[in-house]
C-alpha positions as CSV (number, residue, x, y, z in Angstrom):
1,X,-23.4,115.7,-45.5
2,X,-27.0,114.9,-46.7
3,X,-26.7,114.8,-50.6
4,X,-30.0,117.0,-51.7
5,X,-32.8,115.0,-53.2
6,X,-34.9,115.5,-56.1
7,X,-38.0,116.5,-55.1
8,X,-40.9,115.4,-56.8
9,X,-43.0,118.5,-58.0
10,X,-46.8,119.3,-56.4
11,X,-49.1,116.6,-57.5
12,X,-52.0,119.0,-59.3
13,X,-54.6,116.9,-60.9
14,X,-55.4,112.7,-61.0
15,X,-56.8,110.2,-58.7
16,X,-57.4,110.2,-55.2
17,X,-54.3,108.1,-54.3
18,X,-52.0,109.0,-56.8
19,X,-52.8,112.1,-54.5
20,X,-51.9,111.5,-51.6
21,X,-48.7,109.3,-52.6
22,X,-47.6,111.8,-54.3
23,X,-48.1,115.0,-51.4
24,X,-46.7,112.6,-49.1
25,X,-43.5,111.9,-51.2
26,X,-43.6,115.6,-51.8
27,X,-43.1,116.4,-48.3
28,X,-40.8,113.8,-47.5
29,X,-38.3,115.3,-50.0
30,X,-39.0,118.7,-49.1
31,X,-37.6,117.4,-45.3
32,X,-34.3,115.9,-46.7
33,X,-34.1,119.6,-48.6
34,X,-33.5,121.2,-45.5
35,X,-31.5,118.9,-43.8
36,X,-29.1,118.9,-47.1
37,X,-25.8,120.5,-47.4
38,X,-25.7,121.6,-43.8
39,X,-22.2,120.1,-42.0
40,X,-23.0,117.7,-38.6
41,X,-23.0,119.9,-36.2
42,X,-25.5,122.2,-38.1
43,X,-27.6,119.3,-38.0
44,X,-27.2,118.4,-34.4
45,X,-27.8,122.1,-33.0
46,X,-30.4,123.2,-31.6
47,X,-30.8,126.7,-32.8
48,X,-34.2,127.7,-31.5
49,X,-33.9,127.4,-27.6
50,X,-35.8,126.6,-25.4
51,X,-37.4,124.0,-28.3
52,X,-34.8,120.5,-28.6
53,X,-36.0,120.6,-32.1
54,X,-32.7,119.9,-34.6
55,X,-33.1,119.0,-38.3
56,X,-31.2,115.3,-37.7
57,X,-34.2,115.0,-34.3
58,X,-36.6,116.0,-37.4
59,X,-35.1,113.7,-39.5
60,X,-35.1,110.7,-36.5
61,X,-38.7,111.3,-35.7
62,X,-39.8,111.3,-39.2
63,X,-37.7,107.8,-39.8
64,X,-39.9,106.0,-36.3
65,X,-43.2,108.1,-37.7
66,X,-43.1,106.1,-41.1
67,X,-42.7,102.9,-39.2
68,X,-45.0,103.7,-36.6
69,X,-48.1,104.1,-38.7
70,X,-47.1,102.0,-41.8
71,X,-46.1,98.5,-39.8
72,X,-47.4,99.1,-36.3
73,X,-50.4,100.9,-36.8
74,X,-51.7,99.8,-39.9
75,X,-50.4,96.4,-40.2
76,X,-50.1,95.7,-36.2
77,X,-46.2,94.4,-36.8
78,X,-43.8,94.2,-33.9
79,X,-40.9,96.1,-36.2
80,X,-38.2,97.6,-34.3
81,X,-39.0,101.7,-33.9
82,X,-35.9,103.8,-34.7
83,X,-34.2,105.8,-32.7
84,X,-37.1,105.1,-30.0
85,X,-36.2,104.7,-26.5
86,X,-38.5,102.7,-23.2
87,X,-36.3,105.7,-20.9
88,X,-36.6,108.8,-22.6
89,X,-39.9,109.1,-25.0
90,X,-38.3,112.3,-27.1
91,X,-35.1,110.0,-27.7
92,X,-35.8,110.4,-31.5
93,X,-35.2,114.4,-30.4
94,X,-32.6,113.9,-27.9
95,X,-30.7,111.4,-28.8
96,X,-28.3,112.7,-32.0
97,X,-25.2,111.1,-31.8
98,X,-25.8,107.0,-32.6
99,X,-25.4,107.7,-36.2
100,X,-24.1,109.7,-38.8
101,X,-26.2,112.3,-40.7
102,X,-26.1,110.5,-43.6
103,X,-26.6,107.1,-42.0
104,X,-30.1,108.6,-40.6
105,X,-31.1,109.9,-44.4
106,X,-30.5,106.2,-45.4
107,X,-32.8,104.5,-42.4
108,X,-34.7,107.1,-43.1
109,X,-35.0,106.6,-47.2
110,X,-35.4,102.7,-46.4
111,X,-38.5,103.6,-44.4
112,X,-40.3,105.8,-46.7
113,X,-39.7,103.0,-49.2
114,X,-41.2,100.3,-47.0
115,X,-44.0,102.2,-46.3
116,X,-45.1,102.4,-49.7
117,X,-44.2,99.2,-50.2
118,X,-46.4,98.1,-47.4
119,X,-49.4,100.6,-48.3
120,X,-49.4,99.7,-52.2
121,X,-51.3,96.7,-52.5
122,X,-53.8,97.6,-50.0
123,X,-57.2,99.7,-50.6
124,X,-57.5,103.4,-49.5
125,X,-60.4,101.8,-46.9
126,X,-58.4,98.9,-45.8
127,X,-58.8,99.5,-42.1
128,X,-55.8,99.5,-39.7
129,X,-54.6,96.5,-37.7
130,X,-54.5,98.1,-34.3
131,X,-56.8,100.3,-33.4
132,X,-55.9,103.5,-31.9
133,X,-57.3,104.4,-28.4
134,X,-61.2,104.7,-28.4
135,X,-61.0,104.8,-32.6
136,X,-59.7,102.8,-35.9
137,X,-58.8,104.6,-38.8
138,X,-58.3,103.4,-42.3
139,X,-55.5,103.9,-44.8
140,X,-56.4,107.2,-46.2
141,X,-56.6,108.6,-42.9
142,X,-53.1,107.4,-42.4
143,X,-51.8,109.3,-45.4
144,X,-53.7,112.0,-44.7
145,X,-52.1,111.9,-41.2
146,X,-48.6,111.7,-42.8
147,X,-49.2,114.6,-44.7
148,X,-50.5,116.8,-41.8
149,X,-47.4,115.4,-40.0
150,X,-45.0,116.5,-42.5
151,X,-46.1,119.6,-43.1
152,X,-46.3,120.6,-39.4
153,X,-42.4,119.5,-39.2
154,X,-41.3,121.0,-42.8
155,X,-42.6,124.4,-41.2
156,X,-40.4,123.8,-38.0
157,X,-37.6,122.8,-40.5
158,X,-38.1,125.8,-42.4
159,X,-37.1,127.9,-39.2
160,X,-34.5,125.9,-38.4
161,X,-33.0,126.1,-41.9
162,X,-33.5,129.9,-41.9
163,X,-31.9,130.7,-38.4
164,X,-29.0,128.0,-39.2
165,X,-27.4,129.4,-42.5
166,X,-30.1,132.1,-43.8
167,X,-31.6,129.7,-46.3
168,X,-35.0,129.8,-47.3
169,X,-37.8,128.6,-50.1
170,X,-36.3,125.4,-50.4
């Protein structure tokens, strides 16, 4: 079972990165919220057919998304993708029996930490390494990217949560 995390509260007032790190962190928790205290199979089931969506596939995608912008986007760095797949390009989705429920929350905690670690001593305008089809965006783009990106899934989470066990607000 996913332990629940403290989530750290809205960021209200301060600088523009302080920010952003800290909506982004906010969302992260709020994704390991919903996954928490549910058993495996809770996690595993897809509750809102025809849609593959499952909190652990939320959980898996999330884990590849932080090391697909932070190392291979911004930084161009050939670092292995979780839970990615060359056969099946939903795997992160499809794919939910590899690890345990609690092993994901770990890969996926060690990612969030390396991506600060990664984005910390670099400017907001530091532009990334590889340059996305047709455009480059810089760093603040990236976290304003994460953010839209979590928020999207924490809404798709928040269905889930609600149809799985009735929970809701977290």
């Amino acid at each position: 079972m996913i332990a629940l995390p403290i989530r750290p509260p809205e960021p209200v007032a301060g600088p523009e990165r302080d920010q952003l790190m800290g909506w982004l962190d906010f969302h992260r928790a709020t994704l390991l919220m919903k996954c928490a205290g549910l058993d495996d199979d809770s996690l595993r089931r897809r509750a809102l057919p025809p849609s593959n969506l499952t909190l652990l596939g939320l959980l898996q995608h999330m884990a590849l998304v932080e090391i697909w912008w932070f190392d291979t986007i911004l930084l161009n760095a050939d670092t292995h993708l979780p839970f990615a797949s060359d056969d099946d390009p939903d795997s992160e989705f499809n794919v939910l029996d590899t690890m345990s429920p609690e092993e994901v929350a770990s890969v996926f905690l060690a990612n969030c930490q390396r991506s600060r670690e990664l984005a910390a001593p670099l400017a907001l305008e530091t532009m990334a390494a590889r340059v996305r089809p047709g455009e480059s965006v810089d760093l603040r783009w990236i976290y304003l990217h994460m953010i839209e990106e979590y928020a999207r899934h924490n809404g798709h989470a928040d269905l889930l949560r609600e149809v799985l066990d009735g929970t809701t607000g977290l």
